[in-house]
LUMVEXMI-137977 format. One record per residue (C-alpha): residue number from 1; residue in three letters; z, y, x. Coordinates in nm, 3 decimals, padded with zeros to 5 digits. Layout:
BEGIN
REC   miza   roba        pz        py        px
REC    NUM    ALA         Z         Y         X
...
//
This chain:
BEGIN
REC   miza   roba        pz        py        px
REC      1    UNK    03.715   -05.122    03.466
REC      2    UNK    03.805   -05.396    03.241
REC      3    UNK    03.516   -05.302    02.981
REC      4    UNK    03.157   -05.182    02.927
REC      5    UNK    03.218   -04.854    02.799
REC      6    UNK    03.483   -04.775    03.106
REC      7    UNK    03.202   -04.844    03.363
REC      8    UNK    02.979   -04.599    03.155
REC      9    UNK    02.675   -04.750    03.154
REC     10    UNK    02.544   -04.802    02.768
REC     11    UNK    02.484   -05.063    02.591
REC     12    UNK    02.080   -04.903    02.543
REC     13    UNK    02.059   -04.926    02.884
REC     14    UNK    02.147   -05.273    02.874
REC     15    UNK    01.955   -05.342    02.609
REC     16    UNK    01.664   -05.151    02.810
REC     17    UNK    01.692   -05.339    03.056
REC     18    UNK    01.682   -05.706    02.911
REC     19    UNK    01.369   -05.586    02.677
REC     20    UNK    01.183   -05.427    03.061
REC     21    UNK    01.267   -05.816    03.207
REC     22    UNK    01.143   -06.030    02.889
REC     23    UNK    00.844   -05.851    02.890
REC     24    UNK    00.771   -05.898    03.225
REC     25    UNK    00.836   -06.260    03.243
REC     26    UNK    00.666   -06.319    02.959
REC     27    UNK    00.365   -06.124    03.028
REC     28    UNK    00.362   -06.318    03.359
REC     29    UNK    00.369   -06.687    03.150
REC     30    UNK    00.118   -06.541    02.953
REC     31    UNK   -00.135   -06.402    03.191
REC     32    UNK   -00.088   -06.689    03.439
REC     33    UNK   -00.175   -06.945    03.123
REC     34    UNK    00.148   -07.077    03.247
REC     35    UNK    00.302   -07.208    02.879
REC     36    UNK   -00.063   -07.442    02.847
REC     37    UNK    00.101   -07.683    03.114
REC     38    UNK    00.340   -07.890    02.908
REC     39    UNK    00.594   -08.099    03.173
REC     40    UNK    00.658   -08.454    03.197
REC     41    UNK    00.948   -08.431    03.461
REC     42    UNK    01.293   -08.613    03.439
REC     43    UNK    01.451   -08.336    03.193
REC     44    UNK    01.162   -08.365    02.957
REC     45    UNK    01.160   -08.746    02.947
REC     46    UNK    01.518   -08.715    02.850
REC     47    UNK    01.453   -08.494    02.586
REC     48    UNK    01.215   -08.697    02.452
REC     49    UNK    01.431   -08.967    02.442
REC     50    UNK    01.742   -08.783    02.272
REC     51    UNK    01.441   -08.720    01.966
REC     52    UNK    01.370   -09.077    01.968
REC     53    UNK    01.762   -09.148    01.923
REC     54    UNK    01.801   -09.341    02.239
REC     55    UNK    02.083   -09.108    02.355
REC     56    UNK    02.034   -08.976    02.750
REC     57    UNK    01.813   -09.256    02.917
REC     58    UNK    01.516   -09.354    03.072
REC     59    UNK    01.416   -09.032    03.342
REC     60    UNK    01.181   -09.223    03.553
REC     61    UNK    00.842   -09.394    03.514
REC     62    UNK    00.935   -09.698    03.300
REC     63    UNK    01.229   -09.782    03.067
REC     64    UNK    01.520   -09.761    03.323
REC     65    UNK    01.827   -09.717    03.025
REC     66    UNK    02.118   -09.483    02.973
REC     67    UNK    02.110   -09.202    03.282
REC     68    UNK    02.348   -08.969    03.444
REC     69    UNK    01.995   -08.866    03.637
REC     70    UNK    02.058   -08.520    03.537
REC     71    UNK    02.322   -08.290    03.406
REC     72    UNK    02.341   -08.303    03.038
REC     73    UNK    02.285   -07.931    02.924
REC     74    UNK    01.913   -07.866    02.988
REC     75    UNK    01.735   -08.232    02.834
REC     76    UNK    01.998   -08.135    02.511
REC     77    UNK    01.888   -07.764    02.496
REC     78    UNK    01.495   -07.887    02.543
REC     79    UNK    01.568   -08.164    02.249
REC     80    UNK    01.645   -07.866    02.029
REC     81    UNK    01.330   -07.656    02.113
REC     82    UNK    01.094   -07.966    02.066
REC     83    UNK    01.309   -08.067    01.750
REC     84    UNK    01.194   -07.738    01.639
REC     85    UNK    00.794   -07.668    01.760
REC     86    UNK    00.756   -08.003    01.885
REC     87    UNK    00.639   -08.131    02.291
REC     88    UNK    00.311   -07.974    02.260
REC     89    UNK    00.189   -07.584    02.328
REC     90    UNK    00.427   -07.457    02.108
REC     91    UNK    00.735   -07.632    02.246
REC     92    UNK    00.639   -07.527    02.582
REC     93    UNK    00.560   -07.101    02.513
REC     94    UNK    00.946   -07.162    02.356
REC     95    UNK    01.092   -07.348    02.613
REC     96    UNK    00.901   -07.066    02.850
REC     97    UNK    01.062   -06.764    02.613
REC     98    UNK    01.425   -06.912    02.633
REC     99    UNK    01.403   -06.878    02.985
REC    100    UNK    01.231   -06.575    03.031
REC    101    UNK    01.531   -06.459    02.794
REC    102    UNK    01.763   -06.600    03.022
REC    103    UNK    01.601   -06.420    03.310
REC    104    UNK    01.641   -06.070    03.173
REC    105    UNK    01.987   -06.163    03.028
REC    106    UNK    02.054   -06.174    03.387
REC    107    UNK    01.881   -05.848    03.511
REC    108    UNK    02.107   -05.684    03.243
REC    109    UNK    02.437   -05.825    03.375
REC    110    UNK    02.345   -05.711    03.717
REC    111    UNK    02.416   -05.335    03.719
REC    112    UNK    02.733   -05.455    03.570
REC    113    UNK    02.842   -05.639    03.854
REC    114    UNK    02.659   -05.347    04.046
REC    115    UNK    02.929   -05.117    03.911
REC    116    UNK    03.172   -05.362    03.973
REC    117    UNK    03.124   -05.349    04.348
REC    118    UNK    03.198   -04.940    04.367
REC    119    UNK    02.878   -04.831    04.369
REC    120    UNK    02.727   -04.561    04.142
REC    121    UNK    02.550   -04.576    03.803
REC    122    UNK    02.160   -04.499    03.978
REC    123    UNK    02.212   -04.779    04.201
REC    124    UNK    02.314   -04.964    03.934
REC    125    UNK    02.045   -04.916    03.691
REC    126    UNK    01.767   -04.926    03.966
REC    127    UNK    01.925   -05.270    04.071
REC    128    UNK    01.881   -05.337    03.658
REC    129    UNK    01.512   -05.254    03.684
REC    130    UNK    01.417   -05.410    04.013
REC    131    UNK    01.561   -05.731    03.924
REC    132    UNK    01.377   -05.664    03.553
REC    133    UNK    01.023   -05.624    03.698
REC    134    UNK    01.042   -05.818    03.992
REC    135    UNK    01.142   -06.143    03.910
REC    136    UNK    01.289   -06.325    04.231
REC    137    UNK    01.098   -06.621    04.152
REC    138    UNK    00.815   -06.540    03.880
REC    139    UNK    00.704   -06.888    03.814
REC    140    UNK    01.098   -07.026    03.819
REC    141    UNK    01.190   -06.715    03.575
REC    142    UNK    00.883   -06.746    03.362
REC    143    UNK    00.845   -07.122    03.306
REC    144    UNK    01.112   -07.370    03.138
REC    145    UNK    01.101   -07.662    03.316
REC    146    UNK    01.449   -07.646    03.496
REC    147    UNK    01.781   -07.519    03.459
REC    148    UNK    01.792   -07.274    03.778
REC    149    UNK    01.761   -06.969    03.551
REC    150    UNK    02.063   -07.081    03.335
REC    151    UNK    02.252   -07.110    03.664
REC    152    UNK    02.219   -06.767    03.731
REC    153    UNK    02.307   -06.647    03.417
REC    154    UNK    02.630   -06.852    03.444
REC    155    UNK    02.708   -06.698    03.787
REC    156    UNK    02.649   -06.362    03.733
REC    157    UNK    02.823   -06.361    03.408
REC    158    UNK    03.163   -06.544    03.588
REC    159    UNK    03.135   -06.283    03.904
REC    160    UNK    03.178   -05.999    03.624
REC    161    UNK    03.448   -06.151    03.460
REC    162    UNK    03.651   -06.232    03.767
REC    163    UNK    03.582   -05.925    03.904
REC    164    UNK    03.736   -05.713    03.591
REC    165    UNK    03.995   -05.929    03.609
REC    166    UNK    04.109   -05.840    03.983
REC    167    UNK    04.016   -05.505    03.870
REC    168    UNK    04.237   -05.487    03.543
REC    169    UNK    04.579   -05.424    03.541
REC    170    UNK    04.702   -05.763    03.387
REC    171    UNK    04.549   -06.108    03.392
REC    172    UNK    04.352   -06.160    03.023
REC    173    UNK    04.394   -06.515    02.874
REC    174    UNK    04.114   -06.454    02.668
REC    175    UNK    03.897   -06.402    02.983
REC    176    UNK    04.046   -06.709    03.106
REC    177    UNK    03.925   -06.928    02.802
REC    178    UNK    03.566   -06.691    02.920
REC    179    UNK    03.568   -06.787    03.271
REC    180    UNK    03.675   -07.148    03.196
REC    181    UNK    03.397   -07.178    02.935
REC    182    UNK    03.117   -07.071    03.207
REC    183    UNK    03.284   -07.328    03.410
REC    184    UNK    03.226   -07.629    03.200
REC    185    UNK    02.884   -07.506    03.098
REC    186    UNK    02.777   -07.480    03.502
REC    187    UNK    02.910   -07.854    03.528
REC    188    UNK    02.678   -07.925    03.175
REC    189    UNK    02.371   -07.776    03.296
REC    190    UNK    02.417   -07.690    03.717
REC    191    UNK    02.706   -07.885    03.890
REC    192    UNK    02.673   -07.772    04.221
REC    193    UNK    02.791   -07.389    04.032
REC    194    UNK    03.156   -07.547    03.992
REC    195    UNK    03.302   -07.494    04.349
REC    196    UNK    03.150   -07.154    04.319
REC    197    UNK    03.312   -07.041    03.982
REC    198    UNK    03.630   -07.291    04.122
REC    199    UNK    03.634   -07.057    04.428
REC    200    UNK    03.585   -06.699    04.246
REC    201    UNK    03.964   -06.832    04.039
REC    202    UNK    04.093   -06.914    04.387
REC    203    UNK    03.968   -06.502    04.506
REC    204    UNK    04.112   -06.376    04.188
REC    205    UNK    04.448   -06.567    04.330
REC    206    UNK    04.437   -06.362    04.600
REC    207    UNK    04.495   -06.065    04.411
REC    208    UNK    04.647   -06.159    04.057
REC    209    UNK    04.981   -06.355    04.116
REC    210    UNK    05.153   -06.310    03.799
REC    211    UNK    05.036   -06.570    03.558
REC    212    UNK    04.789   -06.725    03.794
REC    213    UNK    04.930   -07.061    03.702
REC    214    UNK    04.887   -06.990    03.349
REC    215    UNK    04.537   -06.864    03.396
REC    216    UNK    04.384   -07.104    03.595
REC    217    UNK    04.513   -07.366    03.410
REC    218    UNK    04.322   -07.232    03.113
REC    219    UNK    04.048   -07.205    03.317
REC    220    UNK    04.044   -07.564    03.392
REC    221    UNK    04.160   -07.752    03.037
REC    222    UNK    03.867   -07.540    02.896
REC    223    UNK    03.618   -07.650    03.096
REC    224    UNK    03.748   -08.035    03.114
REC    225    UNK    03.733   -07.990    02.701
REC    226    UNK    03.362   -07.932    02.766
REC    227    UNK    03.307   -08.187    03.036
REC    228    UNK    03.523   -08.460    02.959
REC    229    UNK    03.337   -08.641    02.686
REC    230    UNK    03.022   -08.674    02.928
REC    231    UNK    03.259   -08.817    03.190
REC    232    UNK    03.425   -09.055    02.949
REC    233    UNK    03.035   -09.114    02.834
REC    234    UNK    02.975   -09.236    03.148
REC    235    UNK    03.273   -09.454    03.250
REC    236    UNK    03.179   -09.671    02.921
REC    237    UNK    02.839   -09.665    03.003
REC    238    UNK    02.828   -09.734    03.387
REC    239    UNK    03.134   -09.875    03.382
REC    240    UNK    03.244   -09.666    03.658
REC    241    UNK    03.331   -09.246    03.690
REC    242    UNK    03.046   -09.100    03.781
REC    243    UNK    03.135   -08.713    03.831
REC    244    UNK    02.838   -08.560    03.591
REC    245    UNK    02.557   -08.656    03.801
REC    246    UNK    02.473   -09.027    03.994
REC    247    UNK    02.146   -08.873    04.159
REC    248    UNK    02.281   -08.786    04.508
REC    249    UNK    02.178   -09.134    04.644
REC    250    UNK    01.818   -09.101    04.586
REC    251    UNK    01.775   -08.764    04.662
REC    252    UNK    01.922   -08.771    04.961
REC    253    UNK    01.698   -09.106    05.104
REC    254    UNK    01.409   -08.931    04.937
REC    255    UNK    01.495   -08.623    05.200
REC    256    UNK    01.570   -08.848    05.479
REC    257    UNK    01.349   -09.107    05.598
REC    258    UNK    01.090   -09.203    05.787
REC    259    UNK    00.811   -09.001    05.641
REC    260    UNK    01.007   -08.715    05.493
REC    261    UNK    00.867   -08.385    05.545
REC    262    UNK    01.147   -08.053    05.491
REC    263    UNK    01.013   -07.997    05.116
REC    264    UNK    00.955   -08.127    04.809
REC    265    UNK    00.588   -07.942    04.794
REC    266    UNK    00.495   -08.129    05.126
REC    267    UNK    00.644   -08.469    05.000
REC    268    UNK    00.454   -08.454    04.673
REC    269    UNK    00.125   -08.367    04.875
REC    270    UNK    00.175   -08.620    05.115
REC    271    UNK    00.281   -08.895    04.910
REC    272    UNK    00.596   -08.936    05.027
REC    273    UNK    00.747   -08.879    04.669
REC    274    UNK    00.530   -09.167    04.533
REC    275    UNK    00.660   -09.393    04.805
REC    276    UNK    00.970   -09.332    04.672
REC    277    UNK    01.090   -09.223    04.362
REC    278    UNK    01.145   -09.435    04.034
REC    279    UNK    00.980   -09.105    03.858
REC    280    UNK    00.665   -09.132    04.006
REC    281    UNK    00.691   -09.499    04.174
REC    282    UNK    00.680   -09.837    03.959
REC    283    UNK    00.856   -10.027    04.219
REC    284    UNK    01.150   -09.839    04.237
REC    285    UNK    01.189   -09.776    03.866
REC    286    UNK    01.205   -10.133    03.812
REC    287    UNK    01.485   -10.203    04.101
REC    288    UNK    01.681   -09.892    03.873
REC    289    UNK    01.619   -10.089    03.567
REC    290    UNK    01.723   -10.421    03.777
REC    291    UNK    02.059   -10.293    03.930
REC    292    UNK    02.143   -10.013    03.653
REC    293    UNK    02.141   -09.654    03.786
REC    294    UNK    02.494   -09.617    03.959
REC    295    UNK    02.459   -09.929    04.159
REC    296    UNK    02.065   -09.781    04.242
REC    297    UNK    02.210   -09.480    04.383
REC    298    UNK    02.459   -09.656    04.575
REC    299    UNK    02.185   -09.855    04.739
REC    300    UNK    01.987   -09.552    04.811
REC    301    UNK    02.268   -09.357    04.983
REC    302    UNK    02.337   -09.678    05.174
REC    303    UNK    01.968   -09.676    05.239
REC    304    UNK    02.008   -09.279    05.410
REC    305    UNK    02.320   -09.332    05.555
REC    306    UNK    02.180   -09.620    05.817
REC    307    UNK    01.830   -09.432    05.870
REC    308    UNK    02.088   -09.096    05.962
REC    309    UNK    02.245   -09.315    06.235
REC    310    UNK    01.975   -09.429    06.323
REC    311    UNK    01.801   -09.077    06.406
REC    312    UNK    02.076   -08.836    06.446
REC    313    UNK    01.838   -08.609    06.597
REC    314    UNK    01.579   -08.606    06.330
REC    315    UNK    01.880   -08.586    06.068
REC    316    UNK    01.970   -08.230    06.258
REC    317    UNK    01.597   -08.093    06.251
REC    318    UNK    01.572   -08.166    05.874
REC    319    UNK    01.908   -07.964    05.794
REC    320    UNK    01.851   -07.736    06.010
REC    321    UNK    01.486   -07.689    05.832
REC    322    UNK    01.679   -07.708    05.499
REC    323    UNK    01.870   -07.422    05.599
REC    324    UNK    01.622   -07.175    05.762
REC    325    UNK    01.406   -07.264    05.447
REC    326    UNK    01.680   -07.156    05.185
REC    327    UNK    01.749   -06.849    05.361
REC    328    UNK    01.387   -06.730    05.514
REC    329    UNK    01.153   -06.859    05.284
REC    330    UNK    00.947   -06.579    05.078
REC    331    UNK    00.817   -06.256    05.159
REC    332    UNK    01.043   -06.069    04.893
REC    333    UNK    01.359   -06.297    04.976
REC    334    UNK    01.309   -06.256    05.359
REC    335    UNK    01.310   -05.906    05.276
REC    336    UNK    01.610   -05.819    05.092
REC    337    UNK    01.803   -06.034    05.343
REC    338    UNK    01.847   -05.728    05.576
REC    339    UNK    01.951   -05.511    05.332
REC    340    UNK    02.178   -05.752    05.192
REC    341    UNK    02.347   -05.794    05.544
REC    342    UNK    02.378   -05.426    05.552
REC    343    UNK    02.573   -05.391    05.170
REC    344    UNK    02.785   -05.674    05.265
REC    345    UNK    02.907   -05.532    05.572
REC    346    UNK    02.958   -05.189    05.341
REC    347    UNK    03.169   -05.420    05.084
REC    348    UNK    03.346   -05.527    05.309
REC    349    UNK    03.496   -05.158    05.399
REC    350    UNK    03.481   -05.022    05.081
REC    351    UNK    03.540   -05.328    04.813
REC    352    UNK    03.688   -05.691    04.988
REC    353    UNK    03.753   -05.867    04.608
REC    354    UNK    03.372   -05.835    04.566
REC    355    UNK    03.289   -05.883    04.892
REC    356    UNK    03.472   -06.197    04.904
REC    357    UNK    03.330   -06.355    04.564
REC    358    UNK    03.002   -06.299    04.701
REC    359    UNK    03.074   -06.469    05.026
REC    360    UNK    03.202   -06.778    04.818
REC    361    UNK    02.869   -06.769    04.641
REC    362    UNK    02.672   -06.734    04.914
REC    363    UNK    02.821   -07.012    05.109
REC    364    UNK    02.906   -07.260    04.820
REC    365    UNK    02.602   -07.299    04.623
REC    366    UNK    02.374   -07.340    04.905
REC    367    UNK    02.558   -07.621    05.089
REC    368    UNK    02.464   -07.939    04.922
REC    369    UNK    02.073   -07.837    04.910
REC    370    UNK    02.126   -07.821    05.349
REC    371    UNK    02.104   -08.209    05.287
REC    372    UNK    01.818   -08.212    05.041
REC    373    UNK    01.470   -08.141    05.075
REC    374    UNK    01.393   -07.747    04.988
REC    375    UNK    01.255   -07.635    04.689
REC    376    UNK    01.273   -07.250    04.624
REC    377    UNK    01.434   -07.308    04.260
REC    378    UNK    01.681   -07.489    04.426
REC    379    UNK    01.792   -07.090    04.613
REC    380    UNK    01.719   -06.946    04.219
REC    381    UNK    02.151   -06.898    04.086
REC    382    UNK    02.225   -06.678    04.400
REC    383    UNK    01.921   -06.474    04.392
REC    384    UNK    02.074   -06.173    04.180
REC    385    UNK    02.369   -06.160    04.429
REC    386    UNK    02.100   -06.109    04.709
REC    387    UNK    01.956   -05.816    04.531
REC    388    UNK    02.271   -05.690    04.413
REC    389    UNK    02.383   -05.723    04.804
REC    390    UNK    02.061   -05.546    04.904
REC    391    UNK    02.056   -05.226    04.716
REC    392    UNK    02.412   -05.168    04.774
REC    393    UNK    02.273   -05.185    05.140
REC    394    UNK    01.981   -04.963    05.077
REC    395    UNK    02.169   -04.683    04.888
REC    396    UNK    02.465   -04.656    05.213
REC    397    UNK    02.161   -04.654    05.441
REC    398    UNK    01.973   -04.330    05.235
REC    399    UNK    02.368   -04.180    05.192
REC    400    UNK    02.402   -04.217    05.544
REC    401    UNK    02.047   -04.086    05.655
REC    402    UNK    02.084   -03.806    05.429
REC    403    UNK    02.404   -03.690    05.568
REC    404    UNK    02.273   -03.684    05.912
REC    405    UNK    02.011   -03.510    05.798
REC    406    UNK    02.195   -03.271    05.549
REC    407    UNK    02.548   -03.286    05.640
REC    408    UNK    02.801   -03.454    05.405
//
């Protein structure tokens, strides 16, 4: 199982596949008028800014200087669209079609990692075209404003190298250098992906001992190679190591404070946001422009950290919120969860490596967004291991109806 063309399913179908998803993404953007909205959020701003050679700076509502705000990735890969059709219309159906790309690059991957798990080549491919047509998250998938759709292409793509791996006979260097090269990429667009990939190495440990060392330390020097000058970046910049991101401080007093309501969408409508944030609020942007971003997000974690003890019971209702939100919110989500109990508990019979990396997923990527207000984007990387979770459900619940019915 260590290629394609030894899980038989075809490159056309792939192929098939990716066109069935772009299309429907894009026909989505399209009808929807979604592309004539052109965003002014954090990752644009930075974009701008990288056009305007003033390097990765200035996120919020007034001149703030350099940033760690964000990841690096997505304001570099939107600098190259609008370096190319510009901010306007055009810049934004482009930014839209990368994603939508993105999307179906991921409902193509997923009867791989279908296959992967045991299961048969018709579960597979209607897994392929579910994922294709349905978009978990049409607006997310169809509009590129974020970086959520990226994430699950990175995920997705490590599962299915891992997963060959503890399938193949021998560990592959070359798929080390793969799997280490998602790895730094997740930490350049999607940090909060790097325990996950960090924890499908540690599965693969489980089963793969020869060489491990040697592996995973490919793994790793790959993905420092593609993180490291962003780190050093930002030890000569903030004079300090900040570890990719400094934004954990102000999102988490944003989601906990005396007005905070469990989501982003209420906090926006209520005007809690405004209160706030330095993206939206002119008094805060000029206390980050006062005390330099690092120090700001110190401040604002300080700021949580007191109004936590000080309403420990209000603290738990808001993570507990977080949580029931990630896993209950939306009709199609809520769902698929049943199903996807139902194929994990047949995984975990009939295929534990699998099993097991999608346990890691599913309780790594969610865990920092407990402490954060919800936004459904936020859910978007684990999405395709939901789906691929709930068909393999669906297909041992018809195999096992039909052979009361039929006899095996």
């Amino acid at each position: 199982m260590s290629s394609l063309a030894s899980l038989k399913f075809s490159t056309k179908r792939l192929l098939f596949l990716f066109l069935v998803g772009l299309v429907a993404r894009l026909g989505m953007d399209i009808a929807n008028s979604w592309y004539l909205f052109t965003f002014n959020n954090e990752p644009q701003k930075v974009a701008e800014q990288l056009l305007s050679g003033n390097g990765f700076s200035n996120p919020f509502l007034l001149p703030t200087g350099p940033t760690a705000h964000l990841a690096p990735g997505f304001p570099a890969l939107l600098a190259v669209i609008y370096a190319i059709f510009g901010n306007g219309i055009a810049g934004s159906l482009a930014a839209d079609t990368v994603n939508a790309a993105i999307g179906a690059a991921v409902a193509s991957l997923l009867p791989v990692a279908v296959l992967l798990c045991g299961a048969g080549p018709i579960a597979a491919l209607f897994a392929g075209l579910f994922y294709a047509m349905l978009p978990p998250q049409p607006y997310t998938e169809s509009k590129g404003g974020w970086e959520a759709v990226i994430g699950a292409l990175l995920l997705v793509s490590a599962f299915n190298a891992v997963q060959q791996q503890i399938a193949s006979s021998r560990l592959d260097m070359r798929k080390a250098a793969w799997i280490g090269f998602l790895l730094g990429l997740a930490g350049l667009f999607l940090p909060t992906l790097c325990p996950v990939i960090a924890g499908f190495v540690l599965v693969l440990s489980l089963y793969k001992r020869e060489r491990i060392a040697q592996f995973g330390l490919v793994v790793f020097l790959i993905a420092f190679t593609l993180l490291g000058p962003w780190l050093v970046r930002n030890r000569m910049v903030f004079g300090q190591w900040v570890p990719i991101r400094d934004n954990f401080g102000i999102e988490l007093h944003v989601s906990y404070w005396d007005k905070a309501a469990p989501t982003l969408t209420e906090n926006i409508h209520l005007g809690n946001h405004a209160e706030v944030h330095p993206h939206v609020n002119r008094v805060e942007a000029l206390k980050v422009r006062e005390y330099g971003e690092a120090e700001y997000n110190r401040r604002q974690f300080e700021l949580a950290r007191a109004w936590i003890q000080r309403h420990p019971r209000r603290f738990v209702q808001l993570t507990l919120k977080h949580f029931q939100l990630f896993w209950t919110s939306g009709i199609r989500f809520i769902l698929l969860i049943p199903f996807a109990l139902v194929g994990m508990a047949r995984l975990w019979t009939t295929a534990k490596p699998p099993f097991l990396l999608l346990s890691v997923a599913f309780i790594l990527q969610p865990l920092i967004y407990y402490f954060v207000q919800f936004e459904p984007r936020y859910r978007h990387p684990i999405e395709w291991a939901v789906t691929l979770a709930a068909v393999i459900g669906a297909f041992a619940i018809y195999q096992r109806a039909r052979d009361l019915l039929l006899g095996p």
